[in-house]
C-alpha positions as a printed NumPy array, in Angstrom:
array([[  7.725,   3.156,   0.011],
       [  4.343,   3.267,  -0.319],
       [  1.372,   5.983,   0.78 ],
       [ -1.897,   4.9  ,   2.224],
       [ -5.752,   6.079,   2.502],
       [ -8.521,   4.761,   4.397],
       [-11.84 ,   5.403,   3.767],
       [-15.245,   3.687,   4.395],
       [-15.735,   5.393,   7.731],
       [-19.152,   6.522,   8.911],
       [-21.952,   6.655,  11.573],
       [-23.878,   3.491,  12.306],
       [-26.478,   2.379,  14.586],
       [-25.172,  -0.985,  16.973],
       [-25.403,  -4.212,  14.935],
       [-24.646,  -2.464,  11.591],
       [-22.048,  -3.255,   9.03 ],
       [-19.406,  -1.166,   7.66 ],
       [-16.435,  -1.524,   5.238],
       [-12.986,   0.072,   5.945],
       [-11.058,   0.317,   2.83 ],
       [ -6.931,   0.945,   2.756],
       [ -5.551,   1.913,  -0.698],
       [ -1.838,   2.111,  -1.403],
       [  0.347,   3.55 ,  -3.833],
       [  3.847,   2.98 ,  -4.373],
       [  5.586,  -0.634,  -5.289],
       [  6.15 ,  -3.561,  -3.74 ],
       [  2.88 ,  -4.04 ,  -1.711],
       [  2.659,  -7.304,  -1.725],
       [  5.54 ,  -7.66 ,   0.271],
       [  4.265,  -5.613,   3.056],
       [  2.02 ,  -7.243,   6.288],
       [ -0.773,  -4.523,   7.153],
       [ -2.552,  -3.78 ,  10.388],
       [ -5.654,  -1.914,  11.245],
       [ -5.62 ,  -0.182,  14.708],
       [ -7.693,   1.846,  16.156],
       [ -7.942,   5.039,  18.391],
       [-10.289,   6.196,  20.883],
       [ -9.562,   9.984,  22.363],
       [ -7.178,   9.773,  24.923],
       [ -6.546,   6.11 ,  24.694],
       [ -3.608,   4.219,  22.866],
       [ -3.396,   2.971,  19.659],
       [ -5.018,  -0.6  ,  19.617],
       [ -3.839,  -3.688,  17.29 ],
       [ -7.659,  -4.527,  15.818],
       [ -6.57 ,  -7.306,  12.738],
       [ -3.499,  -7.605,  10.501],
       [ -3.29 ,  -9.609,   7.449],
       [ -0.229, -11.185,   5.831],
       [  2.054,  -9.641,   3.297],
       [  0.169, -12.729,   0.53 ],
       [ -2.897, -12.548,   2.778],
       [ -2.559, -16.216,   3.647],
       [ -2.875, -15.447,   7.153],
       [ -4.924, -13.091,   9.706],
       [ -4.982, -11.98 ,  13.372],
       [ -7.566, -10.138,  15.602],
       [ -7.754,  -9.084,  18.384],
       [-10.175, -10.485,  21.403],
       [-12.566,  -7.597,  21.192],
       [-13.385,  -8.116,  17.419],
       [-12.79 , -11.672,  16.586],
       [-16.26 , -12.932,  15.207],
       [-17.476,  -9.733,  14.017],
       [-14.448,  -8.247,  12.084],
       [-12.85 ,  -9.66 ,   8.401],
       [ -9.288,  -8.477,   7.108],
       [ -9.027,  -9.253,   3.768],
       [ -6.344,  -8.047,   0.651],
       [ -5.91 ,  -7.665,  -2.987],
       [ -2.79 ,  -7.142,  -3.629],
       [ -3.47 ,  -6.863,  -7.525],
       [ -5.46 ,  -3.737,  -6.69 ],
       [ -3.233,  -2.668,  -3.779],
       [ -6.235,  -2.757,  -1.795],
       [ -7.037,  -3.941,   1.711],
       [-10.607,  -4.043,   3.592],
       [-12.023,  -4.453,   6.741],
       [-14.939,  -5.898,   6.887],
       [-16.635,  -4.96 ,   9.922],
       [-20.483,  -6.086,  11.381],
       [-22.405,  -6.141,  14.225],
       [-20.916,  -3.26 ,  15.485],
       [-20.865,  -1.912,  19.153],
       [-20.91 ,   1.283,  20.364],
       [-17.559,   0.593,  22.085],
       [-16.436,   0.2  ,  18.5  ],
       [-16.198,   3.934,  17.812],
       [-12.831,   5.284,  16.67 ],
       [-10.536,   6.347,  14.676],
       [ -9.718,   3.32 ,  12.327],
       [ -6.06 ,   3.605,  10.831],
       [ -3.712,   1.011,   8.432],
       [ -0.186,   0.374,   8.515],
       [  1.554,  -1.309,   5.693],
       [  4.854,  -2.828,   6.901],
       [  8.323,  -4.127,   6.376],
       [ 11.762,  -4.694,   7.547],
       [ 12.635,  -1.733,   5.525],
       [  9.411,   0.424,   5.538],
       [  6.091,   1.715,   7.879],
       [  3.377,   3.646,   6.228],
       [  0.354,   4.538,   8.212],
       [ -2.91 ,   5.967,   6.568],
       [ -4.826,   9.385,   7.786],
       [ -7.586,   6.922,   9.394],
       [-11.303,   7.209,   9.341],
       [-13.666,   7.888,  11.744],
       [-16.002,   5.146,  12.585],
       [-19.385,   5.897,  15.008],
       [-21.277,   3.844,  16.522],
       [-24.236,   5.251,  18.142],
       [-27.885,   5.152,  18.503]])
């Protein structure tokens, strides 16, 4: 199994940049495909970008495609996400989940603000 914490979170003003940072403890990470969502207040949870359990491939989802970058070391047990020109509709609570057949970890999340 393995535990995860995101961090990187903040306020920006529209059209900044941030970094979203998921670090995981525990073996085997390499084998696991991860997925940020995110979470507005009283909304679902919403599919944002997922990477591959090697990193060889990447999704996103309409809203962010352009603007957001999943990336992975899986020497580090480390996964980002790159995120810029950000929208105000962009605020949320930003959380990873590390996956298998066998296994689903989800982080604590981050908050992420977007606001003038």
């Amino acid at each position: 199994q393995v535990h995860l914490v995101e961090s990187g979170g903040g306020t920006v003003q529209p059209g900044g940049s941030l970094r979203l940072s998921c670090a995981a403890s525990g073996f085997g990470f390499s084998d696991y495909t991860v997925t940020w969502y995110r979470q507005r207040p009283g909304e679902e949870r919403e599919l944002v970008a997922q990477i591959s359990a090697v990193g060889r491939s990447t999704l996103y989802s309409d809203p962010v495609r352009g603007r957001f970058t999943v990336s992975r070391d899986n020497t580090k047990n480390m996964v980002w996400l790159q995120m810029v020109n950000l929208k105000p509709e962009d605020t949320a609570v930003y959380l990873c989940q590390a996956r298998t057949d066998l296994d689903n970890a989800w982080g604590q999340g981050t908050q992420v603000t977007v606001s003038s």
